[in-house]
C-alpha positions as CSV (number, residue, x, y, z in Angstrom):
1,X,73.4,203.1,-122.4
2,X,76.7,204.5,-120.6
3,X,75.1,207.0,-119.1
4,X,72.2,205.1,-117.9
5,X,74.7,202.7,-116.0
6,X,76.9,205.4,-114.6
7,X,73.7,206.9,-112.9
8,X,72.4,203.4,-111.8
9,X,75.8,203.4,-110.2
10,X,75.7,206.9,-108.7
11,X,72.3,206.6,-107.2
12,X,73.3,203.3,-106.1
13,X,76.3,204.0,-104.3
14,X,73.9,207.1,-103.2
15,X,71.5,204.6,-101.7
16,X,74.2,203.3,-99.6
17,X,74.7,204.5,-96.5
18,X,76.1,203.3,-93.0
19,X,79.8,201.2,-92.2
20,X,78.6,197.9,-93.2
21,X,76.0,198.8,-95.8
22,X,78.7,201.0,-98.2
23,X,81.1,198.0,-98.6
24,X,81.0,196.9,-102.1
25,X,78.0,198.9,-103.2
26,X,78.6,199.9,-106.7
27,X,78.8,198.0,-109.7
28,X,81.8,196.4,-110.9
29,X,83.5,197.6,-114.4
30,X,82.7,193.7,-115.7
31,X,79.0,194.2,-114.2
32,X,78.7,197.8,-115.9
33,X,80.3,196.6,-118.9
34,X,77.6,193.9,-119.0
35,X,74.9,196.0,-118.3
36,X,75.6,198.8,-120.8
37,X,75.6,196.1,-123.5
38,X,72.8,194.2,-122.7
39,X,70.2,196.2,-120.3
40,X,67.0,196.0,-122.3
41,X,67.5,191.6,-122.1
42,X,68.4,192.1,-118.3
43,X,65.9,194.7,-117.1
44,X,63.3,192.9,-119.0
45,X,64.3,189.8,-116.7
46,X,65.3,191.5,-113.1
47,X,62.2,193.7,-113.3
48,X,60.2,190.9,-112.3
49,X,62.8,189.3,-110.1
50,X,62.6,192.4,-108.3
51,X,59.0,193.3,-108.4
52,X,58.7,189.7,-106.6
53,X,61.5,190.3,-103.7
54,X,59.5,193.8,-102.9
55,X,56.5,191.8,-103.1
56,X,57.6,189.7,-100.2
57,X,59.4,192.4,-98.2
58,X,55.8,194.1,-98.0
59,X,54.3,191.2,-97.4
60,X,56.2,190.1,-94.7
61,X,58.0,193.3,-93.0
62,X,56.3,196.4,-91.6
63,X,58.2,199.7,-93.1
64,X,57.7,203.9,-93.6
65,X,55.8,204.6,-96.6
66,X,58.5,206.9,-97.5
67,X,60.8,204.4,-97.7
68,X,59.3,201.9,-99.9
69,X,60.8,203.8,-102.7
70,X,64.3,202.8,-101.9
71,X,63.3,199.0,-101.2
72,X,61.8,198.6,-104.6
73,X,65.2,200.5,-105.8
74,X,67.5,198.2,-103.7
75,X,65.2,195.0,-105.0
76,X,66.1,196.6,-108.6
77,X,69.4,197.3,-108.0
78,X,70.3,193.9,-106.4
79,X,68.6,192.0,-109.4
80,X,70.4,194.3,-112.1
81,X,73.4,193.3,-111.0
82,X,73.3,189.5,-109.7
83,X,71.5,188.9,-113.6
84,X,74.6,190.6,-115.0
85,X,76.6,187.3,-113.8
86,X,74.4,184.9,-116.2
87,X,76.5,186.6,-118.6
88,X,80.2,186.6,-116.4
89,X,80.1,183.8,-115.2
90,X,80.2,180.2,-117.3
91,X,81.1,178.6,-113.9
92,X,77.8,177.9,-111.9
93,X,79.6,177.7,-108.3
94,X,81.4,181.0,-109.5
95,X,78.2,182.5,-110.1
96,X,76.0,181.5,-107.2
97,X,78.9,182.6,-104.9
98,X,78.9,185.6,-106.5
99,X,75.1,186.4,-106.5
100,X,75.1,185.1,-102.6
101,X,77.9,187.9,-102.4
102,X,75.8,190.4,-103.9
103,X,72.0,189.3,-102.2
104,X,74.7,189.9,-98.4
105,X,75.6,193.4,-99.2
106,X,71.8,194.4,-100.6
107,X,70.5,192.7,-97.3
108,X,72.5,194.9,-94.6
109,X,70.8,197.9,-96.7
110,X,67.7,196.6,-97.4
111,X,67.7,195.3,-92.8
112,X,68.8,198.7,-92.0
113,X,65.2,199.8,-93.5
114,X,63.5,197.3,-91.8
115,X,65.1,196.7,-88.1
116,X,63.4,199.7,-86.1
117,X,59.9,198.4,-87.2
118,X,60.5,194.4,-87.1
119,X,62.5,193.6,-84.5
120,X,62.4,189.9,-85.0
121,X,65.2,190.2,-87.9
122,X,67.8,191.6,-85.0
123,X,67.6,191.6,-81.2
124,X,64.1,193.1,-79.7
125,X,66.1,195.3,-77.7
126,X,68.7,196.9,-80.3
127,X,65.6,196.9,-82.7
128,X,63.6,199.6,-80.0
129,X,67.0,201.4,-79.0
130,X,67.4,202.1,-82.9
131,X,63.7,203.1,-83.3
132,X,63.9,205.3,-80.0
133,X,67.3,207.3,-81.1
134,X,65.7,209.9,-82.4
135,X,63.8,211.0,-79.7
136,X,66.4,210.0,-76.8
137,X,68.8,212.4,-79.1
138,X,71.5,209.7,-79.3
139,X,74.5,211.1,-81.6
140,X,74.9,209.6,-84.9
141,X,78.0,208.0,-84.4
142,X,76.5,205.9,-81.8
143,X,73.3,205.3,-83.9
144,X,75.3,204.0,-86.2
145,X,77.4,202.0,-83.7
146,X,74.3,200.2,-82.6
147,X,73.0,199.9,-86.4
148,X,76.0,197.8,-87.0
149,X,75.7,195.7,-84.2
150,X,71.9,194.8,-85.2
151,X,73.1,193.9,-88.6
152,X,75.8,191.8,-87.2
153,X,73.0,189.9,-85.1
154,X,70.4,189.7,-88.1
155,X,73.4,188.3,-89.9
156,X,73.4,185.3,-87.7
157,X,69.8,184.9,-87.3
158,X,69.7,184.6,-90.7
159,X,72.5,181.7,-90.7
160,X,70.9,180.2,-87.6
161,X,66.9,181.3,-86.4
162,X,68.0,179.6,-83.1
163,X,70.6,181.3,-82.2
164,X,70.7,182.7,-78.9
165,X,72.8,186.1,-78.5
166,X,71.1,187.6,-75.6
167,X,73.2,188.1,-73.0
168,X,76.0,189.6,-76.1
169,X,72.9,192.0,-77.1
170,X,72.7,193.3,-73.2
171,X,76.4,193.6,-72.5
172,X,76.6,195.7,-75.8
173,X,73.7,198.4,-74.8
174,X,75.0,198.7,-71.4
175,X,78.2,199.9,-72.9
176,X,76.6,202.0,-75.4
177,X,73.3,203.3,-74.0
178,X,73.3,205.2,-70.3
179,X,71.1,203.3,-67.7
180,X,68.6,205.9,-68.3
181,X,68.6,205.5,-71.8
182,X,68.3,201.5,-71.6
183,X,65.7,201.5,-69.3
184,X,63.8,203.6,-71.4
185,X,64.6,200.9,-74.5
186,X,63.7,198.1,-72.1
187,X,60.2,199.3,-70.9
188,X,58.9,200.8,-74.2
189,X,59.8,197.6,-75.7
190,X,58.2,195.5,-72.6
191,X,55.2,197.9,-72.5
192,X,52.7,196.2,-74.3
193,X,53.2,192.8,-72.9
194,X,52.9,193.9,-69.5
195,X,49.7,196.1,-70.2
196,X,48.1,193.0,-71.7
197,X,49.3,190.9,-68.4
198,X,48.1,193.7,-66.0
199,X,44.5,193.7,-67.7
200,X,44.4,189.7,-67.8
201,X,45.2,189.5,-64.4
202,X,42.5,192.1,-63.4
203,X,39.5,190.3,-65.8
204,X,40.3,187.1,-63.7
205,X,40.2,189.4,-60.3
206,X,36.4,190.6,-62.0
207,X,35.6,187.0,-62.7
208,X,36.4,185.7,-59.1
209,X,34.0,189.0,-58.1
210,X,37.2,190.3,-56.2
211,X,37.3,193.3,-57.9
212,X,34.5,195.3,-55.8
213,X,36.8,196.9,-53.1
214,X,40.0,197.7,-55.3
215,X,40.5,201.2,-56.9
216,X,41.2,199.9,-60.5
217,X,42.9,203.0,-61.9
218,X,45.8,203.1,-58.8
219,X,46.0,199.4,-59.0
220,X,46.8,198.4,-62.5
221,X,49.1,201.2,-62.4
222,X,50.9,199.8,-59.8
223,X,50.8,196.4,-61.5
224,X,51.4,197.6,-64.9
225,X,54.4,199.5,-63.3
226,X,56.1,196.3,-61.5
227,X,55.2,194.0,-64.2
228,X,57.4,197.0,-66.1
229,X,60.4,196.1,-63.6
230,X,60.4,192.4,-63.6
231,X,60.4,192.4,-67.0
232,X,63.5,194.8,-67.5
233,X,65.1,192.7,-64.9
234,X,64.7,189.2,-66.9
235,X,66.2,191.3,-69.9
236,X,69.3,193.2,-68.1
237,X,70.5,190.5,-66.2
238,X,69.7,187.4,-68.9
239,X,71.7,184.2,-68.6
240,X,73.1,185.5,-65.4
241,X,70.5,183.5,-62.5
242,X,72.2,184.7,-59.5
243,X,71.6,188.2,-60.4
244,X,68.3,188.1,-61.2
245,X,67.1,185.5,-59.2
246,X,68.4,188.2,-56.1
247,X,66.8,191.2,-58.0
248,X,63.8,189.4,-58.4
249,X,63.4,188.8,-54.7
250,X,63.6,192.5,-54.1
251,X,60.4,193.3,-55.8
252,X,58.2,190.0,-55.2
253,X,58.4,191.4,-51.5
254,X,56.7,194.3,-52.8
255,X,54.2,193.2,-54.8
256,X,50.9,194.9,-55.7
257,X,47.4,194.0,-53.6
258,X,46.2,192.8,-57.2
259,X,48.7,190.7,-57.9
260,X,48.9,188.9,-54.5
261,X,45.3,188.6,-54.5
262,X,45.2,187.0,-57.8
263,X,48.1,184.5,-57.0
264,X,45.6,183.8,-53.9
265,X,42.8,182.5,-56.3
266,X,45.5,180.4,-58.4
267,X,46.7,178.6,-56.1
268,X,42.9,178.1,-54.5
269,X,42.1,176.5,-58.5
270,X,45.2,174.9,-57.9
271,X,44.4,172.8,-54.6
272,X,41.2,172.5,-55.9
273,X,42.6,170.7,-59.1
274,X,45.1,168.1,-56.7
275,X,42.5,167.4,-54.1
276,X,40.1,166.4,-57.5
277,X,43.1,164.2,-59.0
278,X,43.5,162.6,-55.4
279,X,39.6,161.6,-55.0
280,X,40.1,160.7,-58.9
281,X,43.0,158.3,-57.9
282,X,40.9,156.9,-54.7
283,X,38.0,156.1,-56.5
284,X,40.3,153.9,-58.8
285,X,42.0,152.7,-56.3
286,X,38.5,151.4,-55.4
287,X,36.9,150.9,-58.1
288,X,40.1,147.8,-59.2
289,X,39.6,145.8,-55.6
290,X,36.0,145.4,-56.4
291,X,37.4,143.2,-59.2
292,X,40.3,141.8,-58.1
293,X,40.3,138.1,-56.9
């Protein structure tokens, strides 16, 4: 039963890579004492704790296939040892610090996973810079840099959902990514959203029958493309209104025909709308001196 703790250990400690995530990783000598002496009663219980926690990590996280080997190991591992405190432990505050300790150091390994793919557990934008380091050949030493920056900002979501560590997530990619490289991080992870508001706007174009005389390949291009710009501009100069209030004005001089032309019918439905509020108010107006005496 020695052995078969010793190796938990090893490919525990194995498991555990990165700064933050290698802290504290292997099992104590009162946890492997513990668990040489009494693994068949505590497998037989943390197997299905940690069956469960994978359970909701799949059902709730987007992940490799090839990783989901080490999440159900880390979800084994974790449970092994916080069980091993039922038997530690006599004082329950003791014990539930020291299982809070443990679920803390299983989570950075267990984010790391997690982050490139899910990027509401850190910042959006850290999230896509880790998932885009491969391919923008970023060194290790900085992938890891930003890695433990994410964890430090999934840390405090976890603490507080409403945290707001924006403007920290910016000023920490502009010193670690070059402007090429955040731009690139900044429009991948913008790209969908302004696709999908470059092809709303040109279905309400088609719906107003405006559409006829407009080349639709060049022009959502060109809309996808500034929508692209106004968007990496709300995220590089967030929380600072001066800055991007003044970028902001750059580009809205130079917006696309589409664009302008469906701002054009908005604001058409939208003196439509007042002038039918007004006649609503006037007809009131009217309708209460007829009974007023």
């Amino acid at each position: 039963m020695k052995i078969m703790t010793k190796l938990l250990m090893c490919l525990s400690c194995t498991l555990m890579t990165g700064n933050l995530m290698a802290q504290s990783s292997s099992f104590s000598e009162e946890e492997e004492n513990v668990l040489a002496e009494m693994y068949d009663d505590i497998r037989k219980h943390a197997d299905f704790l940690a069956e469960d926690a994978f359970a909701d990590i799949a059902r709730l996280y987007k992940f490799k296939k090839d990783k989901a080997s080490i999440l159900e190991r880390y979800c084994h591992y974790r449970e092994l040892r916080k069980y091993t405190h039922n038997y530690i432990n006599t004082n329950p505050m003791v014990r539930i610090a020291e299982k809070d300790r443990i679920d803390s150091i299983y989570q950075d390994s267990i984010d790391a996973i997690l982050i490139p793919y899910n990027p509401q557990i850190t910042g959006h934008a850290i999230s896509m810079a880790i998932r885009m380091s491969d391919v923008m050949k970023i060194p290790e030493k900085k992938q890891s840099k930003l890695m433990d920056k994410a964890l430090v900002f999934a840390r405090r979501l976890r603490k507080d959902p409403f945290t707001n560590f924006a403007r920290e997530e910016m000023d920490f990619l502009q010193k670690t990514l070059s402007k090429k490289q955040l731009e690139k991080v900044l429009d991948e992870k913008n790209n969908l959203q302004a696709l999908l508001q470059t092809e709303k706007i040109w279905a309400a174009l088609d719906r107003n029958h405006q559409t006829e005389q407009l080349d639709s390949t060049e022009q959502m291009t060109v809309a996808h493309r500034y929508y692209l710009l106004e968007m990496r501009y709300r995220d590089i100069y967030v929380g600072q209104y001066s800055l991007l209030d003044r970028n902001l004005q750059e580009i809205y001089r130079r917006k696309p025909k589409m664009i302008k032309m469906h701002e054009a019918i908005e604001e058409k439905q939208r003196m439509a709308e007042r002038h039918k509020e007004f006649e609503k108010q006037q007809k009131e107006k009217k309708v209460g001196g007829e009974f007023s005496w």
